[in-house]
SEDRENTOR-385174 format. One record per residue (C-alpha): residue number from 1; x, y, z. Coordinates in steps of 0.2 Angstrom, whole numbers. Example, Ala and Ser with C-alpha at 12.3 -4.5 7.8 and 13.67 -1.06 7.14 Angstrom:
    nr       u       v       w
     1      62     -22      39
     2      68      -5      36
END
This chain:
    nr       u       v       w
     1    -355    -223    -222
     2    -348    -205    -214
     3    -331    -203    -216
     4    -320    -204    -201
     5    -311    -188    -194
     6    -296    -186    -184
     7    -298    -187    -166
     8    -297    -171    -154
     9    -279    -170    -148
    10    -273    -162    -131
    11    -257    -157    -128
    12    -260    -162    -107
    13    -259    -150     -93
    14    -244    -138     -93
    15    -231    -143     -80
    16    -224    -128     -71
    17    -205    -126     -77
    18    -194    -116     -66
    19    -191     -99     -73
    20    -174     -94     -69
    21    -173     -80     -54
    22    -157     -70     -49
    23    -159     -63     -30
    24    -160     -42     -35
    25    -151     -33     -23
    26    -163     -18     -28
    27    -177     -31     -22
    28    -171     -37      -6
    29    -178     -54     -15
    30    -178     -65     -30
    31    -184     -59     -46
    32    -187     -69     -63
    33    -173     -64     -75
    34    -181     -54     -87
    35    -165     -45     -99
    36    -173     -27    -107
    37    -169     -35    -126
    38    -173     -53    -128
    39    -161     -63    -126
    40    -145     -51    -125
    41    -137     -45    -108
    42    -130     -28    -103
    43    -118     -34     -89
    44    -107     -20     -81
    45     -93     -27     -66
    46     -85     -17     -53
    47     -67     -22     -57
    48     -52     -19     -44
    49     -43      -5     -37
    50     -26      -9     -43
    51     -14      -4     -29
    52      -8     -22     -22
    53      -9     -38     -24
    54     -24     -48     -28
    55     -32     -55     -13
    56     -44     -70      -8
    57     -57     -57      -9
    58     -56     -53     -25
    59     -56     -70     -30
    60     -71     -74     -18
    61     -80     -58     -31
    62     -72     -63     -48
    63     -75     -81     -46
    64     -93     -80     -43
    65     -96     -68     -55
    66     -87     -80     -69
    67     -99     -94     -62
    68    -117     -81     -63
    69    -107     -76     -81
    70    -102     -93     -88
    71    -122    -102     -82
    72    -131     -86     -90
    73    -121     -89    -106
    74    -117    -107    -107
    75    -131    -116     -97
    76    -146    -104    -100
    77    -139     -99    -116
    78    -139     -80    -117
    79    -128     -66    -129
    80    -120     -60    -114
    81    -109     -45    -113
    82     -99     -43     -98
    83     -90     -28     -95
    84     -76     -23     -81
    85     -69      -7     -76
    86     -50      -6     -68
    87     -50       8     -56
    88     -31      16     -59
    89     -38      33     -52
    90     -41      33     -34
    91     -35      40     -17
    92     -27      23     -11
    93     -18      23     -27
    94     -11      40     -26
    95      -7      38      -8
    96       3      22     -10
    97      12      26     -26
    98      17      43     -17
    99      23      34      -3
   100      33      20     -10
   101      41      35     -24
   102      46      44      -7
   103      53      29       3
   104      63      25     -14
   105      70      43     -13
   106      73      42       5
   107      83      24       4
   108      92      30     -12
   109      98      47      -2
   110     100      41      15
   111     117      44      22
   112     115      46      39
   113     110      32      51
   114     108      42      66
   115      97      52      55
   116      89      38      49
   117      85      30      67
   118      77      48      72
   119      64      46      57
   120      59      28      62
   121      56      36      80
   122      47      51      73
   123      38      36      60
   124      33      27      79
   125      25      42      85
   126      13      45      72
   127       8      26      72
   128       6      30      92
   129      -6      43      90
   130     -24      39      93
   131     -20      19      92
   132     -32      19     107
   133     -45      26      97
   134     -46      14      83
   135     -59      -1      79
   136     -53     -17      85
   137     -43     -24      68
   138     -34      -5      63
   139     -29      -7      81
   140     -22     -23      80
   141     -11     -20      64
   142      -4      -2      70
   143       0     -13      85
   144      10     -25      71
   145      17     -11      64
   146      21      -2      80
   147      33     -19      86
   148      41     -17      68
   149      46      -1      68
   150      53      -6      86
   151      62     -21      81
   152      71     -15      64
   153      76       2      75
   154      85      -9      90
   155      91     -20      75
   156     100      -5      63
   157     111      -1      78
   158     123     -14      73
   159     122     -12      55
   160     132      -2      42
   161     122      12      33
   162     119      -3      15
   163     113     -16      27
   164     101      -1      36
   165      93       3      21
   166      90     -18      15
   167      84     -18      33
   168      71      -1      28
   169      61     -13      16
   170      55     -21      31
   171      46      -7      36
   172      42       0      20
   173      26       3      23
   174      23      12      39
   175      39      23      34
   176      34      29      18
   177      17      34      26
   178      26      44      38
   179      35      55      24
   180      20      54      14
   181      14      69      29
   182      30      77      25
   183      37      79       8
   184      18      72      -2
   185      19      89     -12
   186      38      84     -17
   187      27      74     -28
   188      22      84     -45
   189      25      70     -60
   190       9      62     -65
   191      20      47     -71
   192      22      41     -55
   193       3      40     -52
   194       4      28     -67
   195      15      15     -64
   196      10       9     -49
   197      -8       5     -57
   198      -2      -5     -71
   199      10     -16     -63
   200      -6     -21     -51
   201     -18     -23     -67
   202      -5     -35     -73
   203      -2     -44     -58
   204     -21     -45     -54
   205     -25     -51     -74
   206     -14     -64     -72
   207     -21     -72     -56
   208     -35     -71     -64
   209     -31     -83     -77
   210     -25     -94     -63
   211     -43     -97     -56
   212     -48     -99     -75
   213     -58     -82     -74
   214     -63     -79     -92
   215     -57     -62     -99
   216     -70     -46     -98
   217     -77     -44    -117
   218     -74     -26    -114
   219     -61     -19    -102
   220     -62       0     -97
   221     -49      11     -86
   222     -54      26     -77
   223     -39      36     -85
   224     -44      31    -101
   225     -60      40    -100
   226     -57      55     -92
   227     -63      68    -108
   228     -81      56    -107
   229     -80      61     -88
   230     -80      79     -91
   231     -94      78    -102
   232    -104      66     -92
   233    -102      78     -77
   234    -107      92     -85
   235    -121      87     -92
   236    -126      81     -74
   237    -125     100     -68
   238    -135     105     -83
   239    -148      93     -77
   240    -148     102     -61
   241    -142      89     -48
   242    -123      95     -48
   243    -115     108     -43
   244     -95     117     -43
   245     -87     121     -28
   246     -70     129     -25
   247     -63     117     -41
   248     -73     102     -36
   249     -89      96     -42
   250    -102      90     -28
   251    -117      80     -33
   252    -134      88     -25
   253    -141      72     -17
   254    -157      84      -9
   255    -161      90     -29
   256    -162      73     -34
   257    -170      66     -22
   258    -183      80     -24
   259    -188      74     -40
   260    -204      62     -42
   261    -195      47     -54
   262    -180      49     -41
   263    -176      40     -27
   264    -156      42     -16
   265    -151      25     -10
   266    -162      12     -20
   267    -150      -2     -12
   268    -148       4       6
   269    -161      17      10
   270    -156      15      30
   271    -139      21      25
   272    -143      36      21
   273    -134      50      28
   274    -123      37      35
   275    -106      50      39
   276     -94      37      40
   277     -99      26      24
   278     -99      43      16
   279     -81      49      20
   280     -76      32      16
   281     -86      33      -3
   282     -74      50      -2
   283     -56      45       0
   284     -44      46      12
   285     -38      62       2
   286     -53      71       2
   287     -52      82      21
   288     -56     103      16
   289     -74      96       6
   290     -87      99      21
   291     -85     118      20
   292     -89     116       1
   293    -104     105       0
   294    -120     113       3
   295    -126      96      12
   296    -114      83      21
   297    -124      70       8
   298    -116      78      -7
   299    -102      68     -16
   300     -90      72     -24
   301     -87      71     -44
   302     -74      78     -49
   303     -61      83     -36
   304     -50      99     -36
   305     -32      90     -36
   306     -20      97     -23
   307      -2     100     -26
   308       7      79     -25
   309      -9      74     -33
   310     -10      68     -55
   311     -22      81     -62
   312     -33      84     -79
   313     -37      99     -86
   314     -57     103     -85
   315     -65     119     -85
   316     -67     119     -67
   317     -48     119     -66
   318     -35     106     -64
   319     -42      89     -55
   320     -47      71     -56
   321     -65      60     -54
   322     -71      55     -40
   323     -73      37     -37
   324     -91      32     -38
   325     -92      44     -56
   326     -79      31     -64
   327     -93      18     -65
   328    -106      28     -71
   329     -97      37     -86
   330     -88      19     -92
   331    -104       7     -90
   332    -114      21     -99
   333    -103      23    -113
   334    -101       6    -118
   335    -119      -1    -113
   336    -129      13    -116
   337    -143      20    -104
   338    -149       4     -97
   339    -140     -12     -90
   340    -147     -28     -87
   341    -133     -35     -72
   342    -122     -25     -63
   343    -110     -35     -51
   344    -100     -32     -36
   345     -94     -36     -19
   346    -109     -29      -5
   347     -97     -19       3
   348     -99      -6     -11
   349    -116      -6     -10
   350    -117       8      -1
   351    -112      22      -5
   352    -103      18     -22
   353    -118       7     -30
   354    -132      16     -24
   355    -120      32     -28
   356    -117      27     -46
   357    -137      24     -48
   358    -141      41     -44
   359    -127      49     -54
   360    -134      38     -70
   361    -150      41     -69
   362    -147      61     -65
   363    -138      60     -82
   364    -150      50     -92
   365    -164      61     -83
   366    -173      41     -81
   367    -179      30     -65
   368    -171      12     -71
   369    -151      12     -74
   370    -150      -7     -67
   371    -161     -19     -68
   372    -153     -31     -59
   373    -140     -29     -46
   374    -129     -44     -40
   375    -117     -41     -24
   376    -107     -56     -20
   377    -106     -61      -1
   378     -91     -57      10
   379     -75     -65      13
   380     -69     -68      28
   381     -54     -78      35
   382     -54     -91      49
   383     -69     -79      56
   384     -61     -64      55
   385     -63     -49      44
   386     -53     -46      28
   387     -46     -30      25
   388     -32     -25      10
   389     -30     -10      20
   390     -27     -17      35
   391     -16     -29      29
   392     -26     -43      34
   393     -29     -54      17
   394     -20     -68       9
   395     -13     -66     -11
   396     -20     -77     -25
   397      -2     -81     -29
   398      -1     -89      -8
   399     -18     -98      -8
   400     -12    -106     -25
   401       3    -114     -16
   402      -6    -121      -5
   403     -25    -129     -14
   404     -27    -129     -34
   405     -37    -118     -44
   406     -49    -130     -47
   407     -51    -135     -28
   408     -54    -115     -23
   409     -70    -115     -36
   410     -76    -129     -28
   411     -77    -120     -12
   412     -87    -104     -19
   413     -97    -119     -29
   414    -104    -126     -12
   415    -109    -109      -5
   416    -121     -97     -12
   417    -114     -85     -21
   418    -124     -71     -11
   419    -117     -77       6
   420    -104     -73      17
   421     -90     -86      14
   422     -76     -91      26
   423     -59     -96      20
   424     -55    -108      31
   425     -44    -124      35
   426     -63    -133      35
   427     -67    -126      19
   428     -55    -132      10
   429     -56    -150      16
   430     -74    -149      13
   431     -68    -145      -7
   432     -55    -156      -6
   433     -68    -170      -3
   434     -80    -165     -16
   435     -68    -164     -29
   436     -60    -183     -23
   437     -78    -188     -25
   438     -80    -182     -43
   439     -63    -187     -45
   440     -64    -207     -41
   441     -82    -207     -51
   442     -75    -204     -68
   443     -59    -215     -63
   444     -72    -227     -58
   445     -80    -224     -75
   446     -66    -224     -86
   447     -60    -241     -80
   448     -74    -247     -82
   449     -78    -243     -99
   450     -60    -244    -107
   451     -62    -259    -107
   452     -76    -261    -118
   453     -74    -271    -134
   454     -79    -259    -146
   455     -84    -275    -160
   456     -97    -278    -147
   457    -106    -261    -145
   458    -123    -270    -145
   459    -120    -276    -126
   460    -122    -261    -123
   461    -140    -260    -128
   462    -143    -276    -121
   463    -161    -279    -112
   464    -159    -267     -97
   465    -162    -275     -79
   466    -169    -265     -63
   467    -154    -259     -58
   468    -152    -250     -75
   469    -169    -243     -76
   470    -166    -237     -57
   471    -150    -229     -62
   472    -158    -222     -75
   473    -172    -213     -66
   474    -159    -209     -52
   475    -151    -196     -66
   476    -167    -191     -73
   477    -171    -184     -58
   478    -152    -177     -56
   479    -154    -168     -69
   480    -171    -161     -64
   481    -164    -157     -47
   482    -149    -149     -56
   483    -160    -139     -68
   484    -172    -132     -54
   485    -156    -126     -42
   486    -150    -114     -57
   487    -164    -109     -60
   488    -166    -107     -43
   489    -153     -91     -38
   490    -139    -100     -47
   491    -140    -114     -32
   492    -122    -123     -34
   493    -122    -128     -20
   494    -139    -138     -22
   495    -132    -145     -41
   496    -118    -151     -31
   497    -129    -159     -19
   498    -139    -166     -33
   499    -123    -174     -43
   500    -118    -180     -26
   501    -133    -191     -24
   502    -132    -197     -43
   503    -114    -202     -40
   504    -118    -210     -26
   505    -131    -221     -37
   506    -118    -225     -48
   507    -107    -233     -35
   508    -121    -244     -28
   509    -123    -250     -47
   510    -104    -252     -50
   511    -103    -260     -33
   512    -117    -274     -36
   513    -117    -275     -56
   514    -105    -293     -63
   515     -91    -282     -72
   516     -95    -290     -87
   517    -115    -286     -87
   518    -111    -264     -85
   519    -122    -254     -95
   520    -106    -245    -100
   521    -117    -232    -113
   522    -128    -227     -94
   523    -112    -222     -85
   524    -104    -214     -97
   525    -120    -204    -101
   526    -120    -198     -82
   527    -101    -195     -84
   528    -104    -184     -98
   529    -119    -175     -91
   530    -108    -172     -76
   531     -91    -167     -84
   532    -104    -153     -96
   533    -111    -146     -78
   534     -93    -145     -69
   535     -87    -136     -86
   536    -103    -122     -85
   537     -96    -119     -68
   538     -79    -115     -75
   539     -69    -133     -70
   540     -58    -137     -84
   541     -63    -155     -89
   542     -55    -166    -101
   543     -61    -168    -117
   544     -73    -181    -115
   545     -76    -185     -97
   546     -68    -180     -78
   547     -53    -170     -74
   548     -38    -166     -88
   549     -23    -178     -81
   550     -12    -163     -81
   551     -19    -146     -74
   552     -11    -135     -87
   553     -19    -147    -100
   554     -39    -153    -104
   555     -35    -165    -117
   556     -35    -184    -114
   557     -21    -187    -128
   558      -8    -193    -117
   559     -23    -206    -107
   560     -28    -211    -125
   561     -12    -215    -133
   562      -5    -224    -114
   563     -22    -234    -110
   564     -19    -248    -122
   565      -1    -252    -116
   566      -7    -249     -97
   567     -24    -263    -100
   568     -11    -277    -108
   569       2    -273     -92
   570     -12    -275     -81
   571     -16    -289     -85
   572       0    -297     -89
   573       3    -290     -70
   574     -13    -302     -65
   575      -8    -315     -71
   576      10    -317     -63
   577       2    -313     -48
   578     -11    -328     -49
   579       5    -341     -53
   580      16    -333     -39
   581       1    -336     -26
   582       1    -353     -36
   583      17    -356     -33
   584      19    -347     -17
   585      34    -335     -21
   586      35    -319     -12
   587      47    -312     -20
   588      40    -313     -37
   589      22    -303     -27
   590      34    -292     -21
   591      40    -285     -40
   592      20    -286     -42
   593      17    -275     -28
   594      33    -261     -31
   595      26    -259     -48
   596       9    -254     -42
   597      16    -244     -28
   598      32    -235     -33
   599      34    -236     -53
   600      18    -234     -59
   601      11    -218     -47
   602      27    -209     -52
   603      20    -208     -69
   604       3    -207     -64
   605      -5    -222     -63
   606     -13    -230     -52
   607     -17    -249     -49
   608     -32    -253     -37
   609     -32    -272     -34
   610     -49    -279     -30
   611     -53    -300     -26
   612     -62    -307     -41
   613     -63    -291     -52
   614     -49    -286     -64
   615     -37    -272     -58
   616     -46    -255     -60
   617     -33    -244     -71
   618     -32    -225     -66
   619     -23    -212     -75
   620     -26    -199     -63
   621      -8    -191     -64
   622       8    -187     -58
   623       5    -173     -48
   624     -11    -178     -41
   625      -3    -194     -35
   626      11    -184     -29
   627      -1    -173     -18
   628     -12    -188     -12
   629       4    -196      -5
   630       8    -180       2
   631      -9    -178       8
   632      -4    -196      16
   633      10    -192      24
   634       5    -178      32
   635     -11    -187      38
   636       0    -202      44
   637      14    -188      54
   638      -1    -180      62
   639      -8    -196      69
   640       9    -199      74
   641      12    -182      82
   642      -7    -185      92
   643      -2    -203      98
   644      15    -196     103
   645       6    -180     114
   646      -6    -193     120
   647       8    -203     127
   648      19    -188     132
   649       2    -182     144
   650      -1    -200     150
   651      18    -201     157
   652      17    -182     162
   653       1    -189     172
   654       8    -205     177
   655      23    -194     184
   656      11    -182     194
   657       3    -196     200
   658      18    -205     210
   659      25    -187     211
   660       7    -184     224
   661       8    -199     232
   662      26    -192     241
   663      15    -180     250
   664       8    -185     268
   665     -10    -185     269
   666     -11    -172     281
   667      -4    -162     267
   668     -13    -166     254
   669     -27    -150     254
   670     -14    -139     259
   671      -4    -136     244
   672     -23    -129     236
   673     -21    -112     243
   674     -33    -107     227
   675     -48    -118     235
   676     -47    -117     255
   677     -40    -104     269
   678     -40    -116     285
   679     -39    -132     291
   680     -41    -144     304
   681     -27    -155     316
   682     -29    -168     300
   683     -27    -157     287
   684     -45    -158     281
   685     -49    -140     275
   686     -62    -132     287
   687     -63    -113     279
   688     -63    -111     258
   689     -52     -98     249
   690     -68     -88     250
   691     -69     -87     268
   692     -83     -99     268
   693     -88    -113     281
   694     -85    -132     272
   695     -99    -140     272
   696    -102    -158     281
   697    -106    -165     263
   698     -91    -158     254
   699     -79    -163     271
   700     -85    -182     268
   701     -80    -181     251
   702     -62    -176     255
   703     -60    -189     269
   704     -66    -201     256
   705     -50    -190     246
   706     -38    -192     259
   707     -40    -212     265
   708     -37    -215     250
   709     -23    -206     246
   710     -15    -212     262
   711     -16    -229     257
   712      -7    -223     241
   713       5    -213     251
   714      10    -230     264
   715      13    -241     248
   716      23    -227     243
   717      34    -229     259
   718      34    -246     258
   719      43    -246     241
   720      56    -236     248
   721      57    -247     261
   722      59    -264     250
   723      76    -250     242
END
């Protein structure tokens, strides 16, 4: 008898699995992420330019990237290296620190109020000039500015000379801009260049641990690097695509772009020679450089520094990088010839980005510096443009007064990342919803399952019914959906949607399922799963499931300890309520009631009664309760104030109504001189305002008007009559 062999075995038809693709700026288009070395990431980040405070835009670029950052490392699992640059070199900086150092001066000298009223009118012209001229939002803050300056000089006439200058802070801005055109070479310390800077880098660090934006692993500042610039310029000229001018160094954009492997403006091509973009890219400094470029496409790296300016000794003389060099030289340095991800907001696509390309690859004498450029969308507020400069942009520090940290991730996570995103009363209630929707599901979940008898685990691997395996299959494909939409451009918006429709799963099962009969091991499977996504994206979660009940706090200690205590008040507080219905005393319902509503959510708890089912138990926390029943109030005053308007227009209405029907009816058309000209022995209009004939059609409708206004008008008489 032949022996028998093993059987052919076939591992089935490959399924295709999503490959994750990042949209490449480079591309125009979605690309599969492919890093240079395996599985380790070369990530470079434009950080900010620290001169104010930290805005909604910077959190709209930070954010987003820390969602891209914490998905590539936590969720696809990849040895990322993120690094961020702070710009503290950088005509905006030097302008602002020279002005608020002269403004300082100027308060700290003045003795002369007359004096001082002549500068703010001196300060009004400058603002004046060319206000015609400007785009529509530069126009509209000089405007501000303008009415200011106006109001604090009316207002000082009044004042003694000390509450003058307290009243000079009000304009501190637009004054100091003015004698910046006067006295900016009274400025020679380069200490003063420096302070300014770091006070900003500090402020802007700590917002950013507010929005629970992890930490760069490398952070570089332009002034540290200045000796690496040098170098990295020169080598640049020796490579034959730079060239000194008159102190500066100009980048030759025509002898780059001659070369074969080279190519100006990989992100934006149609921007090139773009004027405006390009004197923007320069500075606001930066006025004597046409006469020194040999094309108006040449950039500048290293710029000649002017008396008022901070300077660094080179061999060209005394100056200080340009801006689009700083990236280059820092990215270079610590990531070597080739990055995987670079990141940015996509206004600095051009020229900065597609600047610091060419100045990379001129050094490195290669065609590929970036593999993968990222530009997060634009911010914008209500539907208008932000703008720092213009003075048009909300702080971090306000926007946190008014939503949480957690709530302002949401609202990035449910639009992509690459899209313009409008901060908006509308799009915060939209987070504001989504997070009360995560929210209630793990309340939902926890009551649920605290109350599982842990000497009885193996109900919960009890023979599953329909609505198990449903539910099951439901999250299956959850977390297929979820999988698909990262890989899919980072879609958070779509892993939203998809933990959405699973949540709403879970409640259909909650709502139909015996209490006693919950697969508690299923929900808090889901729970888990989802609690795991919402921490990728940068939530902080408790340690197990859901929402920490203290923002400052992610541990569930406090909910531990307390749950016990709050389950055997519960249902002692069930029971008195069954014998006072029993027993039909309102009073002892009432005490039921207070503790519910007052006591309890004061240290927050909260009590959901439900007929036939136990009371749900949620510790959701005191300062969410306290902003739910502000949310409340404020929802309640509004309907209030509506109802109130509503009635106010009704009696204003009512009012004009008996207020017409005193006019004769010959009158009537009369007193609208805005529709007709002429009229007839009965007042019916004959000629409109236009000087136009009344049609028979239209004169039948205002005798239809008119009858029955006179028959208004007679009842009218007769109640004066009846007087």
């Amino acid at each position: 008898m032949a022996k028998r062999s093993q059987p052919t075995w076939s591992c089935g038809k490959m399924s295709d699995t999503p490959h994750l693709k990042l949209f490449n700026s480079l591309t125009r288009k979605k690309e599969i992420f492919i890093p240079k070395n395996g599985n380790k990431v070369h990530w470079y980040s434009c950080g900010p330019t620290v001169y104010d405070a930290s805005h909604m835009g910077h959190a709209r670029s930070y954010i987003t990237f820390d969602i891209l950052r914490r998905v590539l490392k936590d969720y696809f699992h990849y040895d990322v290296e993120y690094v961020m640059n702070i710009t503290d070199i950088d005509d905006k900086i030097i302008k602002r620190a020279r002005q608020l150092h002269l403004f300082e001066e100027y308060v700290k000298t003045a003795t002369d109020k007359q004096i001082v009223q002549k500068d703010i009118i001196l300060a009004l012209g400058d603002l004046k000039k060319d206000v015609e001229q400007m785009d529509p939002d530069k126009k509209v803050m000089t405007l501000k500015a303008i009415e200011k300056l106006t109001s604090i000089s009316q207002l000082i006439e009044g004042l003694s000379l000390d509450d003058t200058k307290l009243a000079l802070n009000e304009i501190k801005d637009p004054l100091g801009a003015y004698l910046d055109t006067l006295n900016s070479e009274d400025v020679p310390d380069n200490s003063i260049f420096e302070s300014l800077p770091r006070f900003w880098e500090s402020n802007f660090h700590s917002n950013m641990t507010s929005l629970n934006i992890l930490p760069p692993d490398k952070l570089s500042r332009v002034s540290e690097y200045i000796p690496e610039t040098i170098a990295y310029i020169e080598t640049i000229i020796k490579n034959g695509y730079a060239y000194e001018s008159n102190g500066s160094v100009y980048f030759d954009v025509a002898a780059f772009d001659s070369k074969p492997i080279h190519h100006y403006a990989k992100l934006v091509p149609e921007a090139y020679g773009d004027s405006k973009s390009l004197q923007d890219g320069e500075g606001d400094l930066t006025t004597s450089a046409v006469n020194e470029k040999r094309s108006p496409n040449d950039f500048a790296l290293w710029k000649k520094s002017k008396k008022g300016e901070p300077w660094w000794d080179s061999s060209w003389g005394k100056g200080r990088p340009g801006w689009h060099i700083e990236c280059s030289v820092m990215a270079s340095c610590i990531l070597g010839q080739t990055l995987d991800i670079h990141t940015g907001g996509i206004d600095l696509k051009f020229p900065h980005h597609d600047n610091e390309i060419a100045q990379a690859e001129a050094y490195y004498n290669n065609e590929e510096w970036v593999r993968y450029f990222l530009h997060s969308g634009h911010l914008t507020i209500s539907g208008c443009k932000m703008s720092k400069s213009l003075k048009n942009f909300i702080t971090i520090e306000d926007a946190l007064k008014n939503n949480t940290s957690r709530q302002l991730r949401l609202a990035f996570l449910l639009h992509s990342w690459k899209d313009t995103l409008d901060y908006s009363e509308s799009t915060m209630e939209s987070a504001m919803a989504c997070e009360k929707l995560l929210n209630e599901f793990f309340l939902n979940v926890k009551n649920v399952t605290r109350r599982n008898d842990v000497d009885k685990l193996a109900i919960g691997y009890s023979k599953w019914l329909a609505s198990e395996i449903e539910l099951s299959k439901k999250f299956s494909l959850c977390k297929l959906n979820v999988h698909a939409a990262l890989c899919d451009n980072i879609d958070t918006k779509a892993v939203l949607e998809a933990i959405r429709e699973c949540i709403s799963a879970c409640n259909v099962y909650l709502r139909d399922c015996n209490s006693s009969a919950i697969n508690h091991t299923l929900l808090l499977d889901i729970a888990k799963y989802i609690t795991e996504i919402l921490k990728v994206f940068g939530i902080k979660t408790a340690d197990e499931i859901g929402f920490p009940v203290s923002e400052g706090n992610s541990s569930n200690d406090v909910e531990t300890i307390v749950t016990p205590y709050l389950n055997i008040l519960s249902d002692f507080r069930d029971s008195v309520r069954a014998i006072a219905r029993s027993i039909g005393s309102k009073d002892i319902l009432i005490l039921c009631d207070k503790l519910r509503d007052e006591t309890l959510p004061d240290n927050g708890v909260r009590l959901e009664d439900a007929d036939g089912k136990p009371t749900a138990i949620k510790f959701v926390g005191r300062e969410a309760i306290l902003r739910e029943k502000k949310a409340k109030a404020k929802a309640e005053a509004d309907k209030l104030a509506e109802k109130e308007k509503k009635k106010k227009e009704q009696d204003q209405a009512r009012a004009k109504k008996e207020e017409l029907k005193k006019i004769h009816p010959k009158d009537l058309f009369k007193l609208e001189t805005d529709k007709y000209s002429e009229f007839d022995e009965n007042g019916l209009p004959t000629i409109d305002s236009q000087g136009n004939k009344i049609s028979k059609g239209l004169t039948k409708k205002l005798q239809k008007i008119q009858s029955t206004h006179a028959a208004q008008h007679k009842e009218y008489l007769e109640s004066i009559d009846k007087i």
